[in-house]
N, C-alpha and C positions, 0 to 999 in steps of 0.2 A: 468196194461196193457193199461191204457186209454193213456198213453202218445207215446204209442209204435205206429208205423207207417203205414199206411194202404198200402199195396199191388195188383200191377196191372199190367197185361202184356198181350201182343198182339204182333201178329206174326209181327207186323213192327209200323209205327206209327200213324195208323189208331187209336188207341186208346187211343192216347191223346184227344179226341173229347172227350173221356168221363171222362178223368183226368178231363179237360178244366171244365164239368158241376159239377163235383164233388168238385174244390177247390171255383168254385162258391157258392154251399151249405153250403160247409162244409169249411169255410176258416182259424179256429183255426186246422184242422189237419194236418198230414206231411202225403206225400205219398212218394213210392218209385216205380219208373213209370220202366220196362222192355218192351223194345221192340226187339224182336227175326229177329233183322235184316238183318242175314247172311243167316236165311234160309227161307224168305217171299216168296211168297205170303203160307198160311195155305192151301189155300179154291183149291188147285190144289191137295194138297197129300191125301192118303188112311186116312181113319180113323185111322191106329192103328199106322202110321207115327203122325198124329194130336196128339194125346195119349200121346205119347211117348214125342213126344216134349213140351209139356201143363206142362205135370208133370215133366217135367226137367226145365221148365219155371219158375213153380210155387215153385221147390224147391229151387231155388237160392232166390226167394224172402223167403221162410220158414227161411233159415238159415239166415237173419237178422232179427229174431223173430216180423213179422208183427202181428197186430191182426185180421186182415180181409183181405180176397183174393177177389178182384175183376177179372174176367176173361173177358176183355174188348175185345173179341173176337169171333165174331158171331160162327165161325167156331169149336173154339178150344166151346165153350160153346154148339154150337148142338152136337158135339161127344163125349167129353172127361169131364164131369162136374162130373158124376156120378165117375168115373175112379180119379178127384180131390177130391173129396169127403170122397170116402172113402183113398186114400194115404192120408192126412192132418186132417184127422178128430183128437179132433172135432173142429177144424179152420173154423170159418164161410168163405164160398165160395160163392161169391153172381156170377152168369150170365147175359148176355146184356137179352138172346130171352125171359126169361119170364117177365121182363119190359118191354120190347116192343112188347110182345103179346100184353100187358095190353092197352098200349098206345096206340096201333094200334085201336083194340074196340073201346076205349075211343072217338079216332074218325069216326067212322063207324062203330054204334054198329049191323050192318044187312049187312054191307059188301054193293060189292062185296070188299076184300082187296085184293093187287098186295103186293106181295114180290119179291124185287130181294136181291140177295145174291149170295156169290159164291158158286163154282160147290159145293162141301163137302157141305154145310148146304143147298141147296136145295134138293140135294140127300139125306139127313137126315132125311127132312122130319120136320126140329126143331119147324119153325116155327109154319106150319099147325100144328102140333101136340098139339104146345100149344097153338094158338088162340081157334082150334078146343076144347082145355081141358075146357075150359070159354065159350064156344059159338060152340055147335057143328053142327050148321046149317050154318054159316056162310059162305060165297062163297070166294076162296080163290086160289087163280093163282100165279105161281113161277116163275122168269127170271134168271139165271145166268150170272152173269157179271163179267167177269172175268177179263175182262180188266181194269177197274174201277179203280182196287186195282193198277194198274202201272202207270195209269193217278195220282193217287192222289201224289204214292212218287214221281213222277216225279215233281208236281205241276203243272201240264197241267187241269185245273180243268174248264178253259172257253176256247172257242173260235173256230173254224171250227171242230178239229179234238176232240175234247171232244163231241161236237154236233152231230158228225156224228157217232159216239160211240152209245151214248145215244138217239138218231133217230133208230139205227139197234140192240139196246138191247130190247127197251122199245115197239117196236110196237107191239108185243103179246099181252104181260099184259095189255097194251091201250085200244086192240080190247074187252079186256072182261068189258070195261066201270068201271073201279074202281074210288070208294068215298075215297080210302086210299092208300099208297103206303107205306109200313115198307123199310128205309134204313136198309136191314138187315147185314151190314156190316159197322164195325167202319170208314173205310175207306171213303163210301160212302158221309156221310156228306161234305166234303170238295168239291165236286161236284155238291151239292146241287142247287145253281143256276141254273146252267147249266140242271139239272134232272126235276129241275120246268117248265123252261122254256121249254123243248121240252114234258112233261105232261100235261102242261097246270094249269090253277088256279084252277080249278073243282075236280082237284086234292091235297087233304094234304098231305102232304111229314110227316113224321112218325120216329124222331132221336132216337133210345132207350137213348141215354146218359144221359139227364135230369130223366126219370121214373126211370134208372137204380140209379143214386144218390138220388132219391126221398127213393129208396127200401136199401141203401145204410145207412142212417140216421138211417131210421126206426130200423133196426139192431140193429146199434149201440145203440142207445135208449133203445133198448129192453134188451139187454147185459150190458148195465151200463156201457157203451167204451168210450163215445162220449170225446173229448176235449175238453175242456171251455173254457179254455184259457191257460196264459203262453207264453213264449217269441213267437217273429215271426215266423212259422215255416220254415223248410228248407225243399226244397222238391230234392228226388235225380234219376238220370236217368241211367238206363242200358242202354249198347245196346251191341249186338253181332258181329259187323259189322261199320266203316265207324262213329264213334261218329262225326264227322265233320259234314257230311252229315247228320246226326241226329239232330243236330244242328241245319241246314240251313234249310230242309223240315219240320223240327217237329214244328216249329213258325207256320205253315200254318196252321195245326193242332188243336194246344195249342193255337193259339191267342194272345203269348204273346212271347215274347225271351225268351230263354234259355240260360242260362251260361253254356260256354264251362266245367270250372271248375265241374257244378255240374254232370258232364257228363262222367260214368265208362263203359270201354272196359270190356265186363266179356267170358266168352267162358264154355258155357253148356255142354260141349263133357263132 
């Protein structure tokens, strides 16, 4: 199984951010990257819409026999992980929110910590629950930013109308003077400028992608999975929707181009 391919999926391409850290880590492994792009944004539907779609996410990657699930999806990770869990066991299922519980502490181990994220994993509660499960004293304030997630695939990530976004999302969480800010949404990162710049430097901005590959290794390590080596790997892309477009926005993402080739039309229905 060590040669077999690791698997990851997000309601759109938000989650190339954590592909992006994880082939940095990890550069002898192959992934196989899904992004649910016909039916984005996650962080707008019920929970048992979330569910539903996570585990039908997760099984298109099952049936190309991966050895590890990442769920590079704030949202689909505050509702539906347990629900992954147990449908794929015993398939290790790694989540973004308890790496970046961790990494959030890490920098602000007294708080006060700012999370935004969309509606669904604020209403969850994901976060707090688990900064809160390591540090239950901790002082911790939620924004929901929902729009964030449409700036990103659009690629509108700087300039007047991202700023004034991020001017009228962020004033809440500001007013409560936070040491920390958790991007709790894969999306988020590609904003990042822009979210500094109207936070100010006082402020650490908080990416799970890196902890989450950090907790990623560790796994495989501990499971005997890890790659060594062996020819280049290939890495390959779903998407549900628009592979073109997949294409052209997910570079912003990923950091890196993408071949049209590596890139399959799949349809979860």
């Amino acid at each position: 199984m060590s040669d077999a391919a690791i698997g990851i999926f997000d309601s759109g391409m938000g989650g190339l951010t954590v592909l992006r850290a994880l082939m940095a880590r990890l550069p002898h492994e192959r992934f196989i990257y899904l992004g649910d792009t016909a039916r984005l944004p996650y962080g707008t539907k019920s929970p048992d819409t979330v569910t539903r779609y996570a585990v039908q996410a997760a099984g298109a990657l099952v049936r190309r026999k991966i050895k590890l699930l990442v769920i590079a999806c704030n949202t689909a990770s505050g509702v539906a992980l347990g629900a992954l869990q147990e449908a794929f066991a015993p398939l290790p299922v790694i989540d973004v929110i308890g790496p970046g519980a961790r990494a959030a502490l890490a920098a602000s181990p007294s708080g006060p910590i700012a999370v935004i994220a969309t509606e669904a994993t604020v209403k969850a509660q994901a976060y707090v629950r688990a900064i809160h499960a390591q540090s239950a004293d901790v002082p911790v304030t939620q924004q929901a930013c929902p729009l964030f997630v449409s700036l990103a695939e659009e690629g509108l990530v700087e300039g007047e109308i991202a700023e004034l976004v991020a001017q009228r999302y962020l004033a809440p969480v500001l007013a409560q003077k936070p040491h920390a800010m958790v991007l709790g949404c894969t999306h988020y990162p590609a904003l990042k400028a822009t979210i500094g710049k109207v936070a100010g430097r006082s402020v650490k901005l908080v990416d799970s992608a890196e902890t989450t590959a950090e907790e990623v290794e560790r796994q495989l390590k501990a499971l005997n999975l890890l790659r060594r080596s062996g020819d280049t790997p290939v890495h390959h892309f779903l998407a549900t929707d628009a592979p073109e477009r997949f294409e052209r926005v997910g570079q912003i993402f990923l950091g890196q181009k993408i071949d049209p080739a590596s890139i399959e039309l799949v349809d979860l229905q």
